[in-house]
C-alpha atoms as an extended CHARMM CRD file, in Angstrom:
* protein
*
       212  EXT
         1         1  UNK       CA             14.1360000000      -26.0920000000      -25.7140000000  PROA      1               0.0000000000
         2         2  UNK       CA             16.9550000000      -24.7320000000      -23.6610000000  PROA      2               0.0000000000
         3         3  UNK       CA             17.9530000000      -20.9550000000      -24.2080000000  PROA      3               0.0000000000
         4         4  UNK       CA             21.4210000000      -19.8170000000      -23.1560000000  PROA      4               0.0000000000
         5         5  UNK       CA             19.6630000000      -16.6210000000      -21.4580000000  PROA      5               0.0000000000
         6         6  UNK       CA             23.1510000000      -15.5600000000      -20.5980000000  PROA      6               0.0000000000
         7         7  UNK       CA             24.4980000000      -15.3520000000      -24.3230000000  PROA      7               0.0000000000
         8         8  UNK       CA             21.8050000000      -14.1930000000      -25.7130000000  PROA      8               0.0000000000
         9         9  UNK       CA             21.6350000000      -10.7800000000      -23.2120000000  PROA      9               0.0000000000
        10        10  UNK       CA             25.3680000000      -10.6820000000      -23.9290000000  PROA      10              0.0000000000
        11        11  UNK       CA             24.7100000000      -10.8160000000      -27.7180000000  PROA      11              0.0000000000
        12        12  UNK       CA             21.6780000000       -8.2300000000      -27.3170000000  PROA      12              0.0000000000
        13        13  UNK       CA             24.2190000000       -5.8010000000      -25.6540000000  PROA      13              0.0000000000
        14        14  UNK       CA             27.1150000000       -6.0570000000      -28.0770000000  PROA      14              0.0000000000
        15        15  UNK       CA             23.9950000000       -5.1030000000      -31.3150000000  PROA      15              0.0000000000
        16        16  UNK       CA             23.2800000000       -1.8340000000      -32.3010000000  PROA      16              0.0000000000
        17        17  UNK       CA             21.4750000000       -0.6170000000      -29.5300000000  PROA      17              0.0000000000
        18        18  UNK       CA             17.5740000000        1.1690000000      -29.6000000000  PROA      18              0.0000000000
        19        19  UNK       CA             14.8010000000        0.5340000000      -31.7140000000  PROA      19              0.0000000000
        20        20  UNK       CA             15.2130000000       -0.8710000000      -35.2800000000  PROA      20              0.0000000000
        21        21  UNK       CA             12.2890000000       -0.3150000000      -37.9420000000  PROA      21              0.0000000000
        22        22  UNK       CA             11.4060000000       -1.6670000000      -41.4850000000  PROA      22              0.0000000000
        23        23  UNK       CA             12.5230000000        1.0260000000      -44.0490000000  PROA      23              0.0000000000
        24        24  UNK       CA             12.2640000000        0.1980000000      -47.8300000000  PROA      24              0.0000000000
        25        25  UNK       CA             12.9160000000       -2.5830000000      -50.0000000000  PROA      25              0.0000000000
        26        26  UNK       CA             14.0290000000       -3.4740000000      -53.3360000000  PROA      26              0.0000000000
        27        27  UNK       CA             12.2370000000       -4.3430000000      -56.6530000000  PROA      27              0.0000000000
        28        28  UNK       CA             14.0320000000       -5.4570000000      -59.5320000000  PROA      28              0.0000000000
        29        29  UNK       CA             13.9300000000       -4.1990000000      -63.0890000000  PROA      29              0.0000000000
        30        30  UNK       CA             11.1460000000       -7.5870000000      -63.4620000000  PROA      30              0.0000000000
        31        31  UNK       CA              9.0320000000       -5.8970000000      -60.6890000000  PROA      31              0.0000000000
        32        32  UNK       CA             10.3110000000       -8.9310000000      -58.0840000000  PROA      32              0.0000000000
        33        33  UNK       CA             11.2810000000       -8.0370000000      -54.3400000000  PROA      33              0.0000000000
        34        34  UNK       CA             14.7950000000       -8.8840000000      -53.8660000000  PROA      34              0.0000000000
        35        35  UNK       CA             15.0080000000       -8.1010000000      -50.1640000000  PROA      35              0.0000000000
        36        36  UNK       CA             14.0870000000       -5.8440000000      -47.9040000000  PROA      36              0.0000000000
        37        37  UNK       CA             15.6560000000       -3.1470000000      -45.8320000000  PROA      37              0.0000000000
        38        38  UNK       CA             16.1030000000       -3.3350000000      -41.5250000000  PROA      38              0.0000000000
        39        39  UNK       CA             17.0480000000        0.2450000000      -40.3750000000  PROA      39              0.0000000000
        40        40  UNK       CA             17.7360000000        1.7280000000      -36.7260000000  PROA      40              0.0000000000
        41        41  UNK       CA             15.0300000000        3.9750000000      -36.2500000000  PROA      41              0.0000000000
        42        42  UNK       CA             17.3190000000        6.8050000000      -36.1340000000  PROA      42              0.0000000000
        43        43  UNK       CA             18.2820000000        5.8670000000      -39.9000000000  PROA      43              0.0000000000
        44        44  UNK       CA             21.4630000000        3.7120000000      -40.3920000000  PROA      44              0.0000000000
        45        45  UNK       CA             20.8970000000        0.3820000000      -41.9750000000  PROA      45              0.0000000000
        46        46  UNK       CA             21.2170000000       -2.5920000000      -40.3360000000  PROA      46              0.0000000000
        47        47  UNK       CA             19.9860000000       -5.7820000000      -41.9890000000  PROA      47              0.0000000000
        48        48  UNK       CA             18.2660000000       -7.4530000000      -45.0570000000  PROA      48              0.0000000000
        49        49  UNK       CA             15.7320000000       -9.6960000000      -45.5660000000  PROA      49              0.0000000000
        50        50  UNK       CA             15.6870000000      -11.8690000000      -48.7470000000  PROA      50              0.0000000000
        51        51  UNK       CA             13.4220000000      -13.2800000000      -51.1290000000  PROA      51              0.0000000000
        52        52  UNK       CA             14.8990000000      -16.3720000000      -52.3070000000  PROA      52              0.0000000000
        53        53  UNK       CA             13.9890000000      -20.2630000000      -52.5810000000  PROA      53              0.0000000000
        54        54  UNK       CA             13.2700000000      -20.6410000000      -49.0940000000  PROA      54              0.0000000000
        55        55  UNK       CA             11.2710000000      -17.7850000000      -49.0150000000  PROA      55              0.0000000000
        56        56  UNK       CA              7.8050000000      -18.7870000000      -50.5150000000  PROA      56              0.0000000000
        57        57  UNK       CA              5.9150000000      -15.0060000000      -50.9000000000  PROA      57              0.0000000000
        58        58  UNK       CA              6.8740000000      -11.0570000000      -51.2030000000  PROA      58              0.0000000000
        59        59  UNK       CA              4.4610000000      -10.8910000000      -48.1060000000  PROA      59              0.0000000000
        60        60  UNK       CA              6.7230000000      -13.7080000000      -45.9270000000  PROA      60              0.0000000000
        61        61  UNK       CA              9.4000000000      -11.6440000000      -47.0740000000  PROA      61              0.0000000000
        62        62  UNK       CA              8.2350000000       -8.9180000000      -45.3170000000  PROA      62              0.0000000000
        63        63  UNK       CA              7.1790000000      -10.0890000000      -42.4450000000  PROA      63              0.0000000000
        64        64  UNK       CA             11.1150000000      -11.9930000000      -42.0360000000  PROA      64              0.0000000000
        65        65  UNK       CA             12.1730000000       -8.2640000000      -42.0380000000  PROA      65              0.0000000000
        66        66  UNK       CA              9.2930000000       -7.2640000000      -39.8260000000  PROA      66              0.0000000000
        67        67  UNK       CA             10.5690000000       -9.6220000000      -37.4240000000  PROA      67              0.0000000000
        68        68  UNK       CA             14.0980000000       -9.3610000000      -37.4930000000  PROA      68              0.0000000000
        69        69  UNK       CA             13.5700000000       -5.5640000000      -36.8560000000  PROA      69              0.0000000000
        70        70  UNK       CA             11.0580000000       -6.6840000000      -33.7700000000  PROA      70              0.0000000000
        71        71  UNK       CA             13.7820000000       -8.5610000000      -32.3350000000  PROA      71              0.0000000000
        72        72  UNK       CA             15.9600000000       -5.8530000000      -31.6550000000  PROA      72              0.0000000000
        73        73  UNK       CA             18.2680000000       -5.9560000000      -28.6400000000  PROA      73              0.0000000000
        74        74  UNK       CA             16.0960000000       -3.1450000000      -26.7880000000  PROA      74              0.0000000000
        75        75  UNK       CA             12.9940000000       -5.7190000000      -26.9720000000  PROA      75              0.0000000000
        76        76  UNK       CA             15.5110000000       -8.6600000000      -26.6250000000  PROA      76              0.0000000000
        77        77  UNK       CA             16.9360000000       -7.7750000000      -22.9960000000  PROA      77              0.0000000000
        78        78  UNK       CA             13.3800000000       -6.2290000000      -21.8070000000  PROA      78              0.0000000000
        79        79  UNK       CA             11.7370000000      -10.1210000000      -22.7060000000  PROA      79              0.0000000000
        80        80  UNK       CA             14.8430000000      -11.3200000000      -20.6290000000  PROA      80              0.0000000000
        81        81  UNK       CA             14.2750000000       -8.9960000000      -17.9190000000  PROA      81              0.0000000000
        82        82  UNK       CA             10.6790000000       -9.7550000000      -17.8850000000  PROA      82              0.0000000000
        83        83  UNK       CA             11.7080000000      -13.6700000000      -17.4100000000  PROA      83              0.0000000000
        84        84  UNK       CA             14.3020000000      -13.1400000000      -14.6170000000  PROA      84              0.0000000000
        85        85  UNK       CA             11.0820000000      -11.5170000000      -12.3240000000  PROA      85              0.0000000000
        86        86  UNK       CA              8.7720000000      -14.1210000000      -13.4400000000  PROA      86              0.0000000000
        87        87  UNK       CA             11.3760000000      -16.6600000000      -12.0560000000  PROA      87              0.0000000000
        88        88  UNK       CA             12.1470000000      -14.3510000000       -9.2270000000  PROA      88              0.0000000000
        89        89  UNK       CA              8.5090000000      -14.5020000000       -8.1880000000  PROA      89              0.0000000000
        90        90  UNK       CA              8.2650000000      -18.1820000000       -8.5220000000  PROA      90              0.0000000000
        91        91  UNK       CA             11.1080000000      -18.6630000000       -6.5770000000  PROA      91              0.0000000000
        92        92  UNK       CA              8.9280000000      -16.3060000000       -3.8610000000  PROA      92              0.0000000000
        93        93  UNK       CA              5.8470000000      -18.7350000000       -4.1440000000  PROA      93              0.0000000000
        94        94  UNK       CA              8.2070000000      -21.6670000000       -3.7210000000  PROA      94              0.0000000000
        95        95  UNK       CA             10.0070000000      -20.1400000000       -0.5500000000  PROA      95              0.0000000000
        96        96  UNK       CA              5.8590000000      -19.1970000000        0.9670000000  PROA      96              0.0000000000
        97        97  UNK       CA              4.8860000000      -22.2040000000        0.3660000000  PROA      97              0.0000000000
        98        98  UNK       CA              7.8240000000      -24.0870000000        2.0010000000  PROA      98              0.0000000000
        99        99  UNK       CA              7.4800000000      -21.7900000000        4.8900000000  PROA      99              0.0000000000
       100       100  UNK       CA              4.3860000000      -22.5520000000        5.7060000000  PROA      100             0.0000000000
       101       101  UNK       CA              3.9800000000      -26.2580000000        5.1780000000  PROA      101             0.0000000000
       102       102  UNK       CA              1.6010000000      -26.2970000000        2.2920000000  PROA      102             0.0000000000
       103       103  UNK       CA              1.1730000000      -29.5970000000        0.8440000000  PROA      103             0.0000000000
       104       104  UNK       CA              0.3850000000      -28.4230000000       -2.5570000000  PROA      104             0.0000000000
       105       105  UNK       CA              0.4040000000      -25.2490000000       -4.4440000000  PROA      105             0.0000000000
       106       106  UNK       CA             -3.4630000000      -25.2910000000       -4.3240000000  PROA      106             0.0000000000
       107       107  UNK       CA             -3.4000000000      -25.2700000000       -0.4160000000  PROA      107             0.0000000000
       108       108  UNK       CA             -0.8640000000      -21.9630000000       -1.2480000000  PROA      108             0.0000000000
       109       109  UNK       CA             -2.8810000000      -20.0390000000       -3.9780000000  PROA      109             0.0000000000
       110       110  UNK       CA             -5.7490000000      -20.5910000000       -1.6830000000  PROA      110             0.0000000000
       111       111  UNK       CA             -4.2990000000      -19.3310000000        1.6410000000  PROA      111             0.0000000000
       112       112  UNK       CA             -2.6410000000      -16.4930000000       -0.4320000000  PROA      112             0.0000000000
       113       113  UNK       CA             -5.8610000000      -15.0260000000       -1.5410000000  PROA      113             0.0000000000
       114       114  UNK       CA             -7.7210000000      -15.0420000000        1.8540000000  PROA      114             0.0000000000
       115       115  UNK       CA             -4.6980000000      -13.3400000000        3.1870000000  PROA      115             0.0000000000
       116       116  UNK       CA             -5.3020000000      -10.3210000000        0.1910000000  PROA      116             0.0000000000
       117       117  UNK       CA             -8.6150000000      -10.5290000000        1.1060000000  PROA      117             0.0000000000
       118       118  UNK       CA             -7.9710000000       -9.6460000000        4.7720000000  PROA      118             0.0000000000
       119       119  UNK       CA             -5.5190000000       -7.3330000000        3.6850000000  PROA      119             0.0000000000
       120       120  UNK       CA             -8.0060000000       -5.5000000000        1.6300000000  PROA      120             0.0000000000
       121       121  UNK       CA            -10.7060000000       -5.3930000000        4.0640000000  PROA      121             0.0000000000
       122       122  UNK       CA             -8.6150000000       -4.0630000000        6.6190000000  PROA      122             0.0000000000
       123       123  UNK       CA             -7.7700000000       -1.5640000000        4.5180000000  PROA      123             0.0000000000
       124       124  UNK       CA            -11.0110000000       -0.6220000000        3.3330000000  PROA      124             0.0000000000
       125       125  UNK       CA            -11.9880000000       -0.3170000000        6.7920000000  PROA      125             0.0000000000
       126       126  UNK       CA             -9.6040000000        1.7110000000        7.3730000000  PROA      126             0.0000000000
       127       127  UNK       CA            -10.1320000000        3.9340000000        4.9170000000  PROA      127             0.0000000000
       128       128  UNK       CA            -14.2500000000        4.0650000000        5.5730000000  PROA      128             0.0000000000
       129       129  UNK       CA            -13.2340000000        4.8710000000        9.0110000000  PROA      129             0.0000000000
       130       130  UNK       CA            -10.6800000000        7.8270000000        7.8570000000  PROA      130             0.0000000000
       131       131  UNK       CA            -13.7440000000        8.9790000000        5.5980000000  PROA      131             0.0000000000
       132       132  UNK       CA            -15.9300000000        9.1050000000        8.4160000000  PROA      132             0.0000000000
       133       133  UNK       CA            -13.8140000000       10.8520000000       10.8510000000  PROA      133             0.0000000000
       134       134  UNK       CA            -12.9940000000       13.5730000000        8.0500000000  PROA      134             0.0000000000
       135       135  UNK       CA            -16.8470000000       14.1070000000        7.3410000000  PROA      135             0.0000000000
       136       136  UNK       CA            -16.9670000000       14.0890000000       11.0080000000  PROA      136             0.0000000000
       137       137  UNK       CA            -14.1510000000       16.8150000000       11.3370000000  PROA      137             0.0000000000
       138       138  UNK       CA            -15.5800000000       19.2320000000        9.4450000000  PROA      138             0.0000000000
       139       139  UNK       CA            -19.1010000000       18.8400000000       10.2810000000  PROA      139             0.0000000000
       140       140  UNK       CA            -17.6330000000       20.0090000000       13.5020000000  PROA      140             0.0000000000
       141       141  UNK       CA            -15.3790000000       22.6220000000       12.2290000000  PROA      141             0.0000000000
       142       142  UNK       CA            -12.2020000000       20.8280000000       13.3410000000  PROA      142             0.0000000000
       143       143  UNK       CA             -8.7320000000       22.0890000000       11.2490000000  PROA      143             0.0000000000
       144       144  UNK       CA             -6.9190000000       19.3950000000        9.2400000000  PROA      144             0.0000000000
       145       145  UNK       CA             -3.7030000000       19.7720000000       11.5760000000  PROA      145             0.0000000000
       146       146  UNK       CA             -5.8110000000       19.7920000000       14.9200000000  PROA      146             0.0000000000
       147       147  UNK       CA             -5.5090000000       16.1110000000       15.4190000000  PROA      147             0.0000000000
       148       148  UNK       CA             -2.3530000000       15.3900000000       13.8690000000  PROA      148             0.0000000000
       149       149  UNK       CA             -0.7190000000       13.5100000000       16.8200000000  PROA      149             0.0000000000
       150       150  UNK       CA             -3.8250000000       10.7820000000       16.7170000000  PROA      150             0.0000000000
       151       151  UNK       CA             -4.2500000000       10.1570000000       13.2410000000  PROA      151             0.0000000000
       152       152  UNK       CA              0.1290000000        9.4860000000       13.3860000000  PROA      152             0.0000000000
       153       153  UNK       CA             -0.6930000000        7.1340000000       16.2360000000  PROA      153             0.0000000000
       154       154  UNK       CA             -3.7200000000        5.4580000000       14.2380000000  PROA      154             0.0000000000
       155       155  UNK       CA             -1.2990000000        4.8100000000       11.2520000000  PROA      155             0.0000000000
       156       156  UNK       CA              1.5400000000        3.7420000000       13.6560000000  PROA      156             0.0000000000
       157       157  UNK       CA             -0.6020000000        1.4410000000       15.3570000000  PROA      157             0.0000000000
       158       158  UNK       CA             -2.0200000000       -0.0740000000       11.8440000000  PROA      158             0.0000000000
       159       159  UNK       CA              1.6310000000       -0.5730000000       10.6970000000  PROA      159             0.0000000000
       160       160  UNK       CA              2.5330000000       -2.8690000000       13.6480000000  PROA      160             0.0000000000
       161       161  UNK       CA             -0.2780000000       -4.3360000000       13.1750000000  PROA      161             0.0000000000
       162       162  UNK       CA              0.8540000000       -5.3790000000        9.6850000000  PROA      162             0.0000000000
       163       163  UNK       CA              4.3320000000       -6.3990000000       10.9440000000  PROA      163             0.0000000000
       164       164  UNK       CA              3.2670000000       -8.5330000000       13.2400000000  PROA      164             0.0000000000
       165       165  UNK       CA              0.4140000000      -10.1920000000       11.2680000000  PROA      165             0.0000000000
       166       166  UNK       CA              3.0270000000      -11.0430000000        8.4430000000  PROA      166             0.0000000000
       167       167  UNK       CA              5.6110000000      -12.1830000000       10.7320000000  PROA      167             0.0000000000
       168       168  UNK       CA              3.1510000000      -15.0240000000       11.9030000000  PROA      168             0.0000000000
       169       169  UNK       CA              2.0760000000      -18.5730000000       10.1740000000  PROA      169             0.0000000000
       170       170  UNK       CA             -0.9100000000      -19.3860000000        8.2220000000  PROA      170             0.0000000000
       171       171  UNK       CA             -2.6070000000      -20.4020000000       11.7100000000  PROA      171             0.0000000000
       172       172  UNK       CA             -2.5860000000      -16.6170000000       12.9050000000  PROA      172             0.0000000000
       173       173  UNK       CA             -3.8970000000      -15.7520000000        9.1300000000  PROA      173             0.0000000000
       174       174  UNK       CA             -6.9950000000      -17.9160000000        9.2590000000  PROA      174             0.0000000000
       175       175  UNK       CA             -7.8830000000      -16.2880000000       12.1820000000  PROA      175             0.0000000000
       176       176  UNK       CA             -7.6740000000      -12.8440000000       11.6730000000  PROA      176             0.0000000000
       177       177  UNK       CA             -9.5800000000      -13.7840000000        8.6360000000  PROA      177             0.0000000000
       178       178  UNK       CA            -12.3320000000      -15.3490000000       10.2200000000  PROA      178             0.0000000000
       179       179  UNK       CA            -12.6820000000      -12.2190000000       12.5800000000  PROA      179             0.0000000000
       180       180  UNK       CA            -15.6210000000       -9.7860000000       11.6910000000  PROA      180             0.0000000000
       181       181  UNK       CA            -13.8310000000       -7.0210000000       10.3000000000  PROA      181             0.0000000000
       182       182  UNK       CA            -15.0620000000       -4.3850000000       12.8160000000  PROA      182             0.0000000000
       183       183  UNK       CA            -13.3540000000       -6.5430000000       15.1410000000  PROA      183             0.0000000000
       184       184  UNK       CA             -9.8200000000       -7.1650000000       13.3130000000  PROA      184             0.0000000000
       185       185  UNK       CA             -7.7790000000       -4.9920000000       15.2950000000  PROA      185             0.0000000000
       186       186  UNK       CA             -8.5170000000       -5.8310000000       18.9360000000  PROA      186             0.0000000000
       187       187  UNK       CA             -8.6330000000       -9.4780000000       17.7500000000  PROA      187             0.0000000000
       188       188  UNK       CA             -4.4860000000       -8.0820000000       16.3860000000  PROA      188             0.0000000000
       189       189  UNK       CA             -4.2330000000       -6.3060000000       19.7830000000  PROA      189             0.0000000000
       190       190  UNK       CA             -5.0280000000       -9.2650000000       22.0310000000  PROA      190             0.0000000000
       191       191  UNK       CA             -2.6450000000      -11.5310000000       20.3030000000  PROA      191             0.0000000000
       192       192  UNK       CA              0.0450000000       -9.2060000000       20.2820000000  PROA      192             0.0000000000
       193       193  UNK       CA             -0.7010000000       -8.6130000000       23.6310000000  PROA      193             0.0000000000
       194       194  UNK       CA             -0.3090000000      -11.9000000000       25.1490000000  PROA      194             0.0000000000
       195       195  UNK       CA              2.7280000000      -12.6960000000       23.0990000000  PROA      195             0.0000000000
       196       196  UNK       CA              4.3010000000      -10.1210000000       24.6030000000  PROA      196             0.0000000000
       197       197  UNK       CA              3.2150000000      -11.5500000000       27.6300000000  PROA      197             0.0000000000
       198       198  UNK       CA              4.5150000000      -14.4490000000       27.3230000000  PROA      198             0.0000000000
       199       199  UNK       CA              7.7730000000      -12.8800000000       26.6250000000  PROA      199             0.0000000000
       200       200  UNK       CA              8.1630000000      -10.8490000000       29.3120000000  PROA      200             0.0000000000
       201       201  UNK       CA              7.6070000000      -14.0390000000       31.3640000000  PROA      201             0.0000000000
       202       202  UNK       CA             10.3790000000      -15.9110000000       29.9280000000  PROA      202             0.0000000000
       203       203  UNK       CA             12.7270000000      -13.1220000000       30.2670000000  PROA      203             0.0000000000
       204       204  UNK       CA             11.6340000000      -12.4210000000       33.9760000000  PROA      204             0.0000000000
       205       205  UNK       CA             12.2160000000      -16.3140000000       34.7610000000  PROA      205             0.0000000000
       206       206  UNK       CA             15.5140000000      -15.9560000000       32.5330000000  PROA      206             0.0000000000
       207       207  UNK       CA             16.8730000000      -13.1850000000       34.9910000000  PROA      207             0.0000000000
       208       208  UNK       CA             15.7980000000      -14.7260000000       38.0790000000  PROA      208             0.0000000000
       209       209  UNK       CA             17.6500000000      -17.7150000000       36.9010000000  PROA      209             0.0000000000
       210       210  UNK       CA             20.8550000000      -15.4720000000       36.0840000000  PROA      210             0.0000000000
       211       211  UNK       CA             20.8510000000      -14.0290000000       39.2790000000  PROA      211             0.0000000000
       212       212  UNK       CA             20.4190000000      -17.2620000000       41.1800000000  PROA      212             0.0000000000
């Protein structure tokens, strides 16, 4: 079944807007529902359900009104919302998986969660470490401002770190991965150390060529 998402927000926005509510019904003289009453919560009417033929019970009756007040246009466009992220992120875990060469989205989910993994140990690691050198701190009587300057450097060194790791391909992942975790970020260091190495070969060469 194909929804018109597009007329349906545009018919959500022209309705009454906010939150619309059951609120009474009517009984004949007989003691029979007729129909019940859709209000906005604010009071107002809005709608009517009927009991009629099609209607088989007082009780389905209800519930038509129950749902026709559910399906407001305030729960209306936040369901549509809700379905333009969920496409967003599949669109996200289609554009990973491309990137990366995954053959399936197994290979993806898979590669995905070792990644979180890594990205949770490092940061648990980081924050045992942070613990430690607190505990440490005042053991020793050290102020909270005294080593400001390292702990900024710590934190600026982590965040490259990060942008590096996430700039790379799943290769670079596995590895860092596979590295024990008190060993993560010289394994980080080293590699970002010898790529810039091998850039500020090629722009050495690239210079002495120029000036040849």
């Amino acid at each position: 079944m194909n929804i018109d998402r597009a007329k349906l927000r545009a018919l959500a926005q022209a309705a009454t807007g906010g939150q619309w509510v059951t609120e009474g019904e009517h009984i004949n003289q007989h003691g029979h529902l007729l129909h019940v009453y859709v209000a906005h919560e604010n009071s107002g009417m809005i709608a009517q359900a009927f009991a009629n033929c099609r209607v088989k019970t007082d009780a389905e009756c209800r519930a038509n009104a129950a749902f026709i007040a559910s399906a407001n246009p305030a729960n209306i466009l936040a369901l549509l919302a809700e379905i333009e992220r969920l496409h967003e992120h599949k669109q996200h875990l289609v554009d990973l998986r491309e990137a990366h060469g995954f053959d399936c989205w197994a290979a993806a989910l898979v590669e995905i969660d070792r990644v979180r993994a890594a990205n949770e140990a490092l940061s648990s690691a980081n924050d045992a470490r942070r613990r430690h050198l607190d505990n440490a701190k005042l053991a020793a009587g050290v102020g909270p401002f005294d080593d400001l300057v390292t702990t900024v450097e710590a934190l600026r060194q982590d965040a490259q770190r990060y942008r590096w790791l996430k700039l790379q391909r799943s290769r670079a992942w596995k590895e860092a991965a596979d590295v024990p975790m008190n060993h993560t970020d010289a394994h980080i260091d080293a590699a970002m150390a010898a790529e810039a190495d091998v850039t500020d070969r090629r722009d050495n060469q690239n210079l002495t060529n120029q000036e040849e």
